[in-house]
C-alpha positions in Angstrom: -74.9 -193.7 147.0 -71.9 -195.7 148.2 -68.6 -194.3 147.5 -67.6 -198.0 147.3 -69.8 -200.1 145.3 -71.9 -203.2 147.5 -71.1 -206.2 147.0 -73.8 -208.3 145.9 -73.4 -211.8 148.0 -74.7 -213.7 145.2 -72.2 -212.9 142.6 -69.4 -213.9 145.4 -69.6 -217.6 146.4 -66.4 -217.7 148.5 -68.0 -215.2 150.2 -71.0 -217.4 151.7 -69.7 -219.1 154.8 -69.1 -215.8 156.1 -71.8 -214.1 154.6 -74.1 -216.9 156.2 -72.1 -215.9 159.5 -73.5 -212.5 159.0 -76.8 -212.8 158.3 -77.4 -215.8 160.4 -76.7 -213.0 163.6 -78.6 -210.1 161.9 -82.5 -211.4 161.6 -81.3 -212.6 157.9 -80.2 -209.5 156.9 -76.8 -208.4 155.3 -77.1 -204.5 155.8 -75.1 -201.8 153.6 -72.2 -201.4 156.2 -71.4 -205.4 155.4 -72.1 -205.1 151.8 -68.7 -202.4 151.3 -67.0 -204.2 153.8 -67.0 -207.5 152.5 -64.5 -205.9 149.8 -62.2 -207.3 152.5 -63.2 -210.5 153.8 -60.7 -210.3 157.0 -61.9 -206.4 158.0 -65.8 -207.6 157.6 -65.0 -210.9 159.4 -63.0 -208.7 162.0 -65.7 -206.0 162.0 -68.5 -208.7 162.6 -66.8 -210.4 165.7 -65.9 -207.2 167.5 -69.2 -205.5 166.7 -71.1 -208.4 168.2 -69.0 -208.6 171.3 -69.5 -204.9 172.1 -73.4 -205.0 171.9 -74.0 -208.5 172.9 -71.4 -209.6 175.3 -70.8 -207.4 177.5 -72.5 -206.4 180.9 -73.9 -202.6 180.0 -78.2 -202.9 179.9 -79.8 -202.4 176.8 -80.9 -198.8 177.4 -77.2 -197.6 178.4 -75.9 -199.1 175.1 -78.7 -197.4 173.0 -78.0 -194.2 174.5 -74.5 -194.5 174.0 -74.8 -195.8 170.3 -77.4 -192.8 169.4 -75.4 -189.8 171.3 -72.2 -191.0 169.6 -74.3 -190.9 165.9 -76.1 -187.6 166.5 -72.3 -186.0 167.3 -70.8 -187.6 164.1 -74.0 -186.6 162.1 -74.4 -190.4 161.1 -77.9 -190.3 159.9 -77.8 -194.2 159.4 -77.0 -195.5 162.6 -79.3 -192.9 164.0 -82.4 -193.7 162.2 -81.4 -197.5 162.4 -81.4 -197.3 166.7 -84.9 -194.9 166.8 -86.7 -197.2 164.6 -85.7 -200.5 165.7 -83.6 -200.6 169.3 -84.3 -197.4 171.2 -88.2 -198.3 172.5 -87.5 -202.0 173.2 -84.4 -200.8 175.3 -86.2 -198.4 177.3 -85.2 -195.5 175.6 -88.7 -193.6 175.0 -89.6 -191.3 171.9 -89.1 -187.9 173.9 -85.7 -188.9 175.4 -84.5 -189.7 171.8 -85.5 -186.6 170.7 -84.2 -184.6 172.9 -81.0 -186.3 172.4 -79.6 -183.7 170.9 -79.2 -181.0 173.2 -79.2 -183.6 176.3 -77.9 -180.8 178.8 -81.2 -178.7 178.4 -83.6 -181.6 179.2 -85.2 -182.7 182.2 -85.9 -186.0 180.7 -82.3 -187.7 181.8 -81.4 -188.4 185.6 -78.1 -188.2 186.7 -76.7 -191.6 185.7 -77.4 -190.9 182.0 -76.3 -187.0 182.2 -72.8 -188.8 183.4 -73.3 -191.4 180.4 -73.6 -189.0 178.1 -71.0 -186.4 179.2 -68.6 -189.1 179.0 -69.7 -190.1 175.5 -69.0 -186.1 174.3 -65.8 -186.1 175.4 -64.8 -189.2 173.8 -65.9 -187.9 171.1 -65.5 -184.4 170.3 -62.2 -184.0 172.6 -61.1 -187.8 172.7 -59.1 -187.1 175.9 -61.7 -187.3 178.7 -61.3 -184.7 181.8 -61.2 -186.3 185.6 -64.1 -184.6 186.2 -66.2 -186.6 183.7 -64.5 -189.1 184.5 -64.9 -189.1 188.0 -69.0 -188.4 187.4 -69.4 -191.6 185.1 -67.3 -193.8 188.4 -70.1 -192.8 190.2 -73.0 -194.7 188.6 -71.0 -197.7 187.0 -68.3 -199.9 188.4 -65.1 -200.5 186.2 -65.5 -203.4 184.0 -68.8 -201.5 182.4 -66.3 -198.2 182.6 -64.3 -200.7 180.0 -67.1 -201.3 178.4 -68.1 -198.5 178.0 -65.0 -196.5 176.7 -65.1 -199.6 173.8 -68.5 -199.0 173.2 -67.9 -195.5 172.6 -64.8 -196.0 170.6 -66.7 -198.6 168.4 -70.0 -196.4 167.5 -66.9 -193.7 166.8 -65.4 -195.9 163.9 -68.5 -196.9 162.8 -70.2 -193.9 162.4 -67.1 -192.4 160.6 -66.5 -194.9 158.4 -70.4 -195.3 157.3 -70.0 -191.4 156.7 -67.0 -191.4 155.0 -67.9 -194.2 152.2 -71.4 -192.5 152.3 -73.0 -196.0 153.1 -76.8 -195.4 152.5 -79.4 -196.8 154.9 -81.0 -200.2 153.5 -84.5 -199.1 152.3 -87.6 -199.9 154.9 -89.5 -202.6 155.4 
C-alpha cells in the first residue's frame, strides 16, 4: 500500500486538464506513480513532460531503452517498473523472454552481444557507483555515437529516480487487466 495515499482524479476537478494530459498519452490510463504524484500538480506535470521526452523523443531504438529501463529496475529492486516493462514493452521492443530473464546476472549469459554487454555495464555503474570508469565509458563510445551517449546517461538517470521514488513511497503496481 502507498505510503502516500492516491489521489482519486474524480474527487479533484482542478486536477482534470492535466489529468486528461496524462491519460490522453498513457492508452487512458492514470497509473499509481501519477495518482501520488498529482499531490503536487507542478512535480506530476514536470514528471509527465520529462518522462515522455526520455522514452519518446529521443533517438535510442526501442530495445536499447527497454533494456536500459529493466537493468536499472532489477538493480534498484523496483518490482513495478520491472513487471510493468516484461509484460507490456520488453517483447514488442525486441527484447525476448530469455534475455529478460537472464537479466539479472547479464555477465554470465551468452544471450547479449557486445553492444548490449557495453549498454548494460554502463547502466551498473550509473547506478550502483554513479561515477562511471573510462573504461565503461570508453566500451559504450564504441557502439553509440554521442547524442544517444546523452541520451542514454538521462535515460539512466531517469529510470534511477523513478524506480527510487516508486520504492520509497511503496507505489503498488495497478492490478492486471
Amino acid at each position: 500500500m502507498a505510503r502516500v495515499p492516491l489521489i482519486d482524479d474524480k474527487e479533484h476537478p482542478e486536477l482534470a486538464e492535466l489529468v486528461a494530459r496524462i491519460r490522453g498519452a498513457r492508452g487512458g490510463r492514470l497509473i499509481n506513480l501519477y495518482r501520488v504524484l498529482l499531490r503536487s500538480p507542478s512535480l506530476a506535470s514536470a514528471w509527465f513532460e520529462f518522462n515522455n521526452a526520455v522514452r519518446y523523443q529521443t533517438k535510442l531504438d526501442d530495445r536499447t531503452r527497454e533494456l536500459v529501463i529493466m537493468r536499472v529496475a532489477v538493480l534498484t529492486g523496483c518490482a513495478y517498473v520491472l513487471n510493468v516493462h516484461k509484460a507490456r514493452y520488453a517483447e514488442p521492443a525486441g527484447v525476448t523472454r530469455a534475455q529478460t530473464g537472464a537479466l539479472a546476472n547479464w555477465r554470465r549469459s551468452k544471450l547479449f552481444g557486445r553492444r548490449d554487454r557495453a549498454l548494460l555495464a554502463y547502466v551498473d555503474a550509473m547506478t550502483r557507483n554513479v561515477d562511471v570508469r573510462q573504461a565503461v565509458f570508453d566500451g559504450l563510445r564504441e557502439h553509440f555515437g554521442e547524442r544517444e551517449v546523452v541520451e542514454l546517461t538521462v535515460l539512466v538517470a531517469a529510470y534511477n529516480m523513478q524506480t527510487r521514488v516508486l520504492n520509497a513511497l511503496s507505489i503498488d503496481p495497478e492490478p492486471a487487466g
